[in-house]
N, C-alpha and C positions, 0 to 999 in steps of 0.2 A: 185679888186675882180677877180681870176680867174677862171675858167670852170670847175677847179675841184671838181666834188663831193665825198666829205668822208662821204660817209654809216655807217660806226663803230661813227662817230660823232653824226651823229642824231641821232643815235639807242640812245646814252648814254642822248643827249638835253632828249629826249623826254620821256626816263626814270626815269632821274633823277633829270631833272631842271623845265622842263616845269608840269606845276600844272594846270589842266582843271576844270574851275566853272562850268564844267555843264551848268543844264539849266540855272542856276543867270546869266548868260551873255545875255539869249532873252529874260527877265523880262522888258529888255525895248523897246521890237520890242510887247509891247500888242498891237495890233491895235485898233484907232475909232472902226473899225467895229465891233468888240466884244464890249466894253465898249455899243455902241448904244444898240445891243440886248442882255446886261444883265441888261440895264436898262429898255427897253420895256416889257421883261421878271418880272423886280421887279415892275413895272406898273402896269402890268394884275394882279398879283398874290396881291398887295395891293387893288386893284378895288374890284376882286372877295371877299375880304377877310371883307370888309368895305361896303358890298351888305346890304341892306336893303328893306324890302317890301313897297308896297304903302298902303295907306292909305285899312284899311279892308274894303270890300264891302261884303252885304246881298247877299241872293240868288235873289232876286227882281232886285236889283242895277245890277247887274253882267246881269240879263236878259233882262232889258233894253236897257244896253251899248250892249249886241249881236246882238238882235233884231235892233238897230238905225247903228250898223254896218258890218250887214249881206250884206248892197246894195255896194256891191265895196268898204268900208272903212276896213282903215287899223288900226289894234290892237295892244296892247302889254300886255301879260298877264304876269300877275304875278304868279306864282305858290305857293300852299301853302306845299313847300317840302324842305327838307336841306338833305343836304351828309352828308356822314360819318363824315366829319370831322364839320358840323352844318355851314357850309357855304351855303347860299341864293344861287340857281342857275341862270343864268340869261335869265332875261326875254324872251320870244320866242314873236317877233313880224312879223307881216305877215297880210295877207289878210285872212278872217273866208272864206274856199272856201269848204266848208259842212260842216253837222251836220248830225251825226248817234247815234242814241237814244241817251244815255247821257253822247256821247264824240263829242267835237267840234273840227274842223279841220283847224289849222290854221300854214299856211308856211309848209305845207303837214307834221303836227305831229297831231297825236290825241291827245286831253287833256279831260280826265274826267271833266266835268263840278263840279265835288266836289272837285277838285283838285285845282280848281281856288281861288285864294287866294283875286285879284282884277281884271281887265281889265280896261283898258284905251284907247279910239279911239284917232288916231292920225291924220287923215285926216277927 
């Protein structure tokens, strides 16, 4: 091979012979790390999608479970609400840390107490 370079040759390789795929040639540089978060990604989005409430509770039941976990116990409530697209939100669980007339305060969001679909103490 010698030192020489001819410029009018590659000008003509790489016009006329050489054919570039594009991106088809990094189809196979996808990384684990993508593949991982479009699965964690298809996870959440099947979780939220397959959401179901708990079992219905009265307004007596519901005041009970507050009342018994007013003292330092931890809750999960259930909301009786869906989104636009009719998907269950998910539960807000936390410590009940007030109560203002008739919204309850738990994991520092207020929740209308008619809004409550069930609650469940967890501690």
């Amino acid at each position: 091979m010698t030192e020489y370079f001819d410029n009018k040759l590659m000008t003509q390789f790489l016009k006329h012979d050489y054919h570039d795929r594009g991106m088809m040639k990094w189809q196979g540089f996808y990384l684990s790390d993508h593949t991982s978060v479009r699965a964690k990604e298809a996870s959440a989005a099947d979780v939220q999608l397959h959401r179901t409430h708990l079992a219905k509770m009265s307004v007596e039941q519901i005041s009970n479970v507050i009342n018994e976990a007013i003292v330092k116990k931890v809750v999960t409530v259930d909301l009786a609400q869906r989104n636009q697209d009719g998907q269950i939100p998910a539960p807000i669980t936390g410590r009940i840390t007030g109560w203002i007339a008739n919204q309850l305060i738990v994991n520092q969001k207020a929740i209308y107490i008619e809004e409550i679909y069930a609650i469940k103490r967890i501690k």
